[in-house]
N, C-alpha and C positions, 0 to 999 in steps of 0.2 A: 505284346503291344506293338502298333505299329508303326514305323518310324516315316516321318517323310523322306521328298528324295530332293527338298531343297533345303538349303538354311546355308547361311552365312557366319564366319567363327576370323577372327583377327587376336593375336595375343603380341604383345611385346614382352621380352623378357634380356635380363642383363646375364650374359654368360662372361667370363671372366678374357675369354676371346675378342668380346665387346658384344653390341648391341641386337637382339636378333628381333625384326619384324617378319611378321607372316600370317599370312591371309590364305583362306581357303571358303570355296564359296563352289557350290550345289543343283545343281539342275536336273528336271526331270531326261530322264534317257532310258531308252529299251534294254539298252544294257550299261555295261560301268566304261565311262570312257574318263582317263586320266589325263591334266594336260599339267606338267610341273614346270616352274619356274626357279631356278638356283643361284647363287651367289656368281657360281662359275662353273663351267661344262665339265664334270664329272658323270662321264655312264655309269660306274662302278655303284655311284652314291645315290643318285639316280633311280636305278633299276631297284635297289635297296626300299627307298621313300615310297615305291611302286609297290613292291610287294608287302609293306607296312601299311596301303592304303587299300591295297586288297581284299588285307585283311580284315578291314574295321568296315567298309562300306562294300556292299556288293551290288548295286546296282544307282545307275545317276552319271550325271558328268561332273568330273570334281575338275577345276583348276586351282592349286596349291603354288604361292609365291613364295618366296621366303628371301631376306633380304639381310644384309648383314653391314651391320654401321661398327667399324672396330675398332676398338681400346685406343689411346691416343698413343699406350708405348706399340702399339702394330701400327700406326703410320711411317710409311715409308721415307728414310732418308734419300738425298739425294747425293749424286757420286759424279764427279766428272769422267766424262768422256774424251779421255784424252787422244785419242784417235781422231775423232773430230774436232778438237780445238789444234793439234796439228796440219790436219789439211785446212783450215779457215786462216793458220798463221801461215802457210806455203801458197794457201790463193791472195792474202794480202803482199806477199813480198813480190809474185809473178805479176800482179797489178801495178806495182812502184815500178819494177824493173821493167815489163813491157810496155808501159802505156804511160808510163810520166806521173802517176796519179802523188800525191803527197797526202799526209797523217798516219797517225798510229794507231793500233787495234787496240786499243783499251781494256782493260777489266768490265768499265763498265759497258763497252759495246760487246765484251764477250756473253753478258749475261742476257742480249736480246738476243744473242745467235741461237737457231733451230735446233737441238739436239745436241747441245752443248754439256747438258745433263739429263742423267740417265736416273730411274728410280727401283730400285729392288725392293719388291714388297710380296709377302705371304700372302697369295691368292685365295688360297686354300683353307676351307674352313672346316677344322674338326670336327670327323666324322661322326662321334659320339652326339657335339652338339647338336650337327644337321637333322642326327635321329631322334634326339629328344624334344627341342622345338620340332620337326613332325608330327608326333605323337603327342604332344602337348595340344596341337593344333585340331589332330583328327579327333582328339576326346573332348575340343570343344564344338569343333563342329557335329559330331552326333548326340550331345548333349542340345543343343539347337534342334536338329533332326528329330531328335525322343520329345521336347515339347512342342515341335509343331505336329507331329504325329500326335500326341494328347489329343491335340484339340480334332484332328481327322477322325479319331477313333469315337470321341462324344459324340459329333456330328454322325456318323456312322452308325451307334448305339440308337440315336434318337430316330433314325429314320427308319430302323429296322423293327423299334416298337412299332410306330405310325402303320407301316406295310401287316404287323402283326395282329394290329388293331384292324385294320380292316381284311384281312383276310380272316381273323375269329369274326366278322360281322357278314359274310359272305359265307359261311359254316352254317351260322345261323340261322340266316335268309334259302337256303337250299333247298329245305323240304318243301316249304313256302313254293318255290319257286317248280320245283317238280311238279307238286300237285297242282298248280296253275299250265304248265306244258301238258300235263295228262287230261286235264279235264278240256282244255285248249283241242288236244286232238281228239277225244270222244264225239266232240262238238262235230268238228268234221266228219269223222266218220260217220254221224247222226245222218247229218248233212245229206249225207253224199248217197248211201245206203237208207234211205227212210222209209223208199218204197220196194224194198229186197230184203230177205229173211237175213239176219246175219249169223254168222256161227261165232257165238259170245267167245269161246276158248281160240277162234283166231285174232280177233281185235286186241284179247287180253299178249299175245304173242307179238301182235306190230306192237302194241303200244310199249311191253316190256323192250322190243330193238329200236327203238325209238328213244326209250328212256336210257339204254346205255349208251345211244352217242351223244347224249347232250350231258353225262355225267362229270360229271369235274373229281369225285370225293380222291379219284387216284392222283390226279395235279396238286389236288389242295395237301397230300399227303406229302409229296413229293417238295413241293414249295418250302413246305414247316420244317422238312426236312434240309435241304438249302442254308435257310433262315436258321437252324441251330447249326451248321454247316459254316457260316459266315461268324457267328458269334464264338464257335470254337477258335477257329483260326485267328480270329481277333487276338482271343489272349495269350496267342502261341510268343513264343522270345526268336522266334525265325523269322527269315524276309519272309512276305507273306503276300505282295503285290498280284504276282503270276496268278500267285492260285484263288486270292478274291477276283482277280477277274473275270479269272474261269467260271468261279459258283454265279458270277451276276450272270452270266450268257445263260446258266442254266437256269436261275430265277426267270429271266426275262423269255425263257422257252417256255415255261408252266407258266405264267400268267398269260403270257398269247392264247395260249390253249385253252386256257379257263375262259378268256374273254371269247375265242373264237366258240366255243363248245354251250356256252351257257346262253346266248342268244338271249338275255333278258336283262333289262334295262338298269334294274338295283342291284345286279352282279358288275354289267359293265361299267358302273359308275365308282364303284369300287377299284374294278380292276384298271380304270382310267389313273386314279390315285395313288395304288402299289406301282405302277410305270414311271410315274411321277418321281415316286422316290427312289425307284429302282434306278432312272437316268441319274437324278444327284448323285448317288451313290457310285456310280459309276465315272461318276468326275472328280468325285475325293480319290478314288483307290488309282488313278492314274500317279499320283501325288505321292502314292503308300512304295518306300523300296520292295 
């Protein structure tokens, strides 16, 4: 079944760590391009989420956030800086004694001083969690991906009966349409010969070379072939994008042919309609990872 290569997935969840938001969101791409977003710069954890996303999506651009709101006992206390409140208590005494200035440094003016206090807090967020909010995150996002793929895959099904329906009605119309080109060129050669003996076993000879380059029945064979070609890979459990693209080039090479090759009006009208859906078709599987 085929997955798309957008969809959008957000989860919140309580780890005992505290609070983990994270988002992860989808877009068409030629190939898999990753852009992650972390609590805090950890390569190690990183390159990890990387090959966790590799694994689940192969093709699209993922950007993956993840956010972390923490337990209120992981708020950081704060600690003075006693180093700084001694040079603030040595720039006030060089002030009195050089300059004449008068008052005292207070508590409460210590507590507007810049870096007065300092705060120690655990950056770092457990590795375990990082990777299960990941993976919690990428099985919602190709749960998203597998139901918008659904709906590629109906769309898909449907247009491929349409093209099948009119290609069995172009099957049909052939012979019709032969013996209309055969007696079409007898005419001519009537024509053209009417006052000259003709030798019947060479007209029977152009008209037989005549009749196999206007033949379609090897394209129409080709096409059908294609068209159950496209519905296999449909229900295949693999990415599957590359290679529908591929069978549309080669649908859209055997209908050309048929419409170049058939020269008659109730084939081309046909074959106008199989293009038709062969381009939609070509605009969902862009969509297809």
């Amino acid at each position: 079944m085929p997955r798309s290569m957008t969809g959008f997935a957000k989860i919140e969840k309580e780890f005992p760590a505290g609070r983990i938001v994270s988002e992860a969101r989808s877009l068409n791409s030629r190939y898999l391009e990753m852009n992650i977003r972390l609590p805090r710069t950890d390569y190690a954890s990183e390159q990890k989420l990387r090959d966790l996303v590799k694994k689940h999506v192969k093709r699209g651009k993922v950007d993956v956030t993840i956010k972390w709101e923490k337990a209120s006992d992981e708020i950081a206390i704060p600690r003075v800086n006693e180093n700084v409140v001694r040079q603030y208590a040595a720039m006030a005494r060089d002030l009195k004694e050089n300059y004449g200035l008068t008052g005292d440094l207070t508590i409460e003016s210590v507590f507007t001083l810049k870096d007065v206090f300092a705060y120690e807090e655990n950056n770092s967020l457990p590795e375990d969690v990082l990777t299960a909010a990941c993976s919690d995150l990428i099985a919602a996002l190709n749960e998203e991906r597998a139901r918008e793929g659904g709906h590629i895959m109906n769309d898909l099904l449907g247009r491929l009966d349409a093209i099948t329906a009119s290609l069995a009605e172009i099957q049909t119309g052939w012979p019709e349409v032969i013996k209309t080109h055969e007696e079409r060129l007898r005419g001519k050669i009537a024509e053209i010969t009417q006052s000259v003996a003709v030798d019947e076993t060479r007209v029977l000879q152009e008209i037989a070379i005549y009749m196999e380059r206007v033949d379609i029945s090897e394209e129409i064979v080709r096409l059908t072939g294609h068209l159950d070609n496209f519905r296999g890979t449909l229900a295949s459990l693999e990415p599957m994008g590359r290679k529908l693209d591929f069978i549309i080039q080669e649908m859209v090479r055997e209908t050309n042919t048929i419409g170049s090759k058939s020269n008659d009006l109730y084939i081309n009208e046909r074959v106008i309609g199989i293009k038709v859906e062969i381009e939609k078709m070509r605009e969902q599987v862009q969509n297809v990872e």
